[in-house]
Structures are given as C-alpha cells and as structure tokens.
C-alpha positions in Angstrom: 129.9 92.1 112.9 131.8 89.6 110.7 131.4 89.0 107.4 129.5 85.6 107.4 126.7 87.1 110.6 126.4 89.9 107.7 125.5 87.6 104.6 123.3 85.7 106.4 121.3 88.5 107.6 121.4 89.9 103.9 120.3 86.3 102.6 117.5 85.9 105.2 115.9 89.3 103.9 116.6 88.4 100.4 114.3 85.4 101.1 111.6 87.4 102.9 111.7 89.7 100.0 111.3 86.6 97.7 108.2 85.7 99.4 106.8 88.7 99.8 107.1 90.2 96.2 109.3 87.5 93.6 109.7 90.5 90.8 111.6 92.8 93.1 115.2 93.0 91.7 118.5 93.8 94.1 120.8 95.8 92.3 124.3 97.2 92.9 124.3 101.0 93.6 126.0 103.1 96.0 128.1 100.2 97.5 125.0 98.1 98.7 121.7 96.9 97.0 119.1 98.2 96.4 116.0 97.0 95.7 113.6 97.6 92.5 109.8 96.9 92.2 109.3 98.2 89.3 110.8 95.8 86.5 111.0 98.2 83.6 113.2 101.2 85.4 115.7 102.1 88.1 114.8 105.3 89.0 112.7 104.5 92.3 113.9 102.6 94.6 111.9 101.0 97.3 115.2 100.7 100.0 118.1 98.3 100.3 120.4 97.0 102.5 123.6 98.6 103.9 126.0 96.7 105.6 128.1 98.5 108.6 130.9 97.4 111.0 128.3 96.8 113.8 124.7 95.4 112.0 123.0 95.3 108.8 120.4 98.5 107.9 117.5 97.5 106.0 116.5 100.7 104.6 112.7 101.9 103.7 112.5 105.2 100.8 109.7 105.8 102.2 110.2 104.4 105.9 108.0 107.9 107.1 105.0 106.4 106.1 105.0 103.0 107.4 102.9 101.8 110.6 105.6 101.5 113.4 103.6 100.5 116.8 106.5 99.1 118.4 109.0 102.0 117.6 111.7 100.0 115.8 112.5 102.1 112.7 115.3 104.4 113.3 116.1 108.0 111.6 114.8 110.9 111.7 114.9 112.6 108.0 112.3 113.4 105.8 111.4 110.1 104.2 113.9 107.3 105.1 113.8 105.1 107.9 115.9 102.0 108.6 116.2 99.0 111.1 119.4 98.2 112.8 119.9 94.4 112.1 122.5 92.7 114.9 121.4 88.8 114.7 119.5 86.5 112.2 117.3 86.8 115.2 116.4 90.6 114.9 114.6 89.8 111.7 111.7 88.5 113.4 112.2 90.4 116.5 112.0 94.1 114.9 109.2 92.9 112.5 111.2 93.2 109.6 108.9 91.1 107.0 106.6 93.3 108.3 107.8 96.6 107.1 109.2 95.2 103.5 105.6 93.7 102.9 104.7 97.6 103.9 106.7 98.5 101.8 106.6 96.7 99.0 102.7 97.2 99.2 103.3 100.9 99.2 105.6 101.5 96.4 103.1 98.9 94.4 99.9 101.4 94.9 101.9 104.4 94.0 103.5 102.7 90.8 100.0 102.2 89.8 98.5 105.5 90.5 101.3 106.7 88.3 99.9 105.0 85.0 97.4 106.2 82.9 94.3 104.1 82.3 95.7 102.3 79.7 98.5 100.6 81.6 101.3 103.0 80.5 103.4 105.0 82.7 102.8 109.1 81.1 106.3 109.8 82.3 
C-alpha cells in the first residue's frame, strides 16, 4: 500500500470519527494514533489506527465486545479486535462507521459508570 492509499484511508476514518463523536482526540503513541474519548486523561484508549505495508488496521480496545454479524473483525486475543482496511472502499464495505460508533458508544457508557454521582471520576 503506498503512502497516499494509506492517508486517505486514515483521513476518511478521521472524518467518520468526527461525525460520530467531535471530542475524541488522536494522539501519537506507540508509532500510530490512538484515539481518546475521554478529554481529561490518556490512560484509556478507545483504539487507533496502525498503518502496515499491505492495509490500514483500525483497532477496537474493546473489539470483543462489539456486535460483528458479518464476521469482519479480525484477531483473536482477549479484548482487541481490528479491521483490515485495503481501499477507501473497505470503509463502507467492512462496516467500519459501524464499529467506531460501537465503540465510541461503549467506551462512553463505561466512562460514565466510572463517576460518582456527582460527576467526578473516584479514581
């Protein structure tokens, strides 16, 4: 994959992300970016997105506990799950809006099961 099929992939996502939830941040770590729902720490992540020779991953933390009737998540760990990006085109074709609004959604209810009942995270 060259590098421009990669940064449009990565851009389109970005965008989907954008619509879906506008406060999550991308940040630099491990050689990709990640992405943050939570505006006030970095110490969950929700996924991110790796780039590889051959496609782009869009990685899900949490990729274990989203719906998947069509079987296109990949991996086999504990949590983490991931689609295999090869085209602008496999956005919409492995549902990938689908699983970041999932996601996103997700990672949203937990954060708030986390706080207390005043608003205030007791960690």
């Amino acid at each position: 994959m060259d590098a421009l099929t990669s940064d449009i992939i990565t851009s389109a996502l970005k965008v989907l992300v954008a619509d879906i939830a506008p406060q999550v941040r991308f940040v630099p770590k491990y050689g990709v970016e990640v992405m943050y729902l939570d505006p006030s720490t970095d110490t969950r992540f929700v996924g991110g997105m790796f780039t590889y020779k051959d496609h782009v991953s869009l990685e899900f933390s949490q990729g274990n506990s989203l719906l998947d009737p069509d079987s296109h998540l990949e991996g086999k760990g504990k949590l983490r799950r991931h689609l295999k990006l090869h085209s602008l085109e496999d956005i919409e074709r492995k549902s990938a809006k689908d699983f970041l609004a999932q996601t996103l959604l997700l990672t949203a209810v937990q954060q708030q099961h986390r706080r207390s009942p005043s608003g205030e995270d007791p960690t």
